[in-house]
C-alpha positions in Angstrom: -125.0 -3.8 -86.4 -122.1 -2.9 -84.6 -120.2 0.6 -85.2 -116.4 1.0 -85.1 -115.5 2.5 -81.9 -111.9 2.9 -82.8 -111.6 6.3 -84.0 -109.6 7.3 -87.3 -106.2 7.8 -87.5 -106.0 11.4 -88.5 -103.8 12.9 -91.4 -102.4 16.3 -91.6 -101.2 18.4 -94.2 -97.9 19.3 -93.2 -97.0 21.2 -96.5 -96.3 24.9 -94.7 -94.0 23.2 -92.6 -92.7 21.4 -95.3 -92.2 25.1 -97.4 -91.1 26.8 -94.0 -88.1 24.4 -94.1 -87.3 24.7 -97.7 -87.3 28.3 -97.8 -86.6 30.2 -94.5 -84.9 27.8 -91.8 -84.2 24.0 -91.2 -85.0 21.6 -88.3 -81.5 21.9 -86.5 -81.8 25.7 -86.6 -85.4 25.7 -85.5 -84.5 23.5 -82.9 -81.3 25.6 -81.8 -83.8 28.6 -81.9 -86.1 26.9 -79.5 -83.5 26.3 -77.1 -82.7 29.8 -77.1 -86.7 30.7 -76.4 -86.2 27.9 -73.2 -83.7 30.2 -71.8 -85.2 33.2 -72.3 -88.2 31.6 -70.8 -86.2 30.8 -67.9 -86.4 34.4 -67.0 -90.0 33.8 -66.0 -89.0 32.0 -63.3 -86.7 34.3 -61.6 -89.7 36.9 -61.6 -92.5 34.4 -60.1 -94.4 33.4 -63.4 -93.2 29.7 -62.6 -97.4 28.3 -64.2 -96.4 30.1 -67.4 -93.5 29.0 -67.8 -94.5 25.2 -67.0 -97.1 25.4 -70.1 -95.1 26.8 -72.3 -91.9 24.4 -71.7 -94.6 21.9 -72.4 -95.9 22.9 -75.4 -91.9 24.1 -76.7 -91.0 20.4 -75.1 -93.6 18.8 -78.0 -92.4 20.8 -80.7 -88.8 19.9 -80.1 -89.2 16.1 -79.8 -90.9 16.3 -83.5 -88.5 18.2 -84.9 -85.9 15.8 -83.8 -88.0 12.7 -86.2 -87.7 15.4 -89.1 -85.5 14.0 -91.6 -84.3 15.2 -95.5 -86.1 13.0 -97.8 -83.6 11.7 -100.3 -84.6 12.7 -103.7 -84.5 10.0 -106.9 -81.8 11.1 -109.3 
């Protein structure tokens, strides 16, 4: 019998995220924000921490891309 070696597409539930952006701030300002935290991370530089900063640009990178596919759903009247 052969097994299926192709793993699962995983599924996530994003309804915190969804909640975050309904009630405290939206994908553009989030996104603005994290600009703002690439900048300041910037200062990491100036002082030597150049490994930190590389991993966390990385991981702010990621988040930034997704936020950019987040879109308002339009809502049936």
């Amino acid at each position: 019998m052969e097994r299926n070696t192709i793993p699962a597409k995983k599924q996530y539930d994003l309804s915190a995220i969804d909640e975050l952006f309904k009630h405290s701030i939206t994908p553009e300002e989030l996104r603005g924000e994290l600009i703002e935290l690439v900048f300041d991370y910037a200062q990491y530089v100036e002082e030597g921490a150049t490994d930190l900063f590389k991993c966390h640009m990385g991981t702010l990178y990621v988040l930034y891309k997704a936020l950019e596919d987040v879109k308002e759903l339009e809502t049936p009247s």
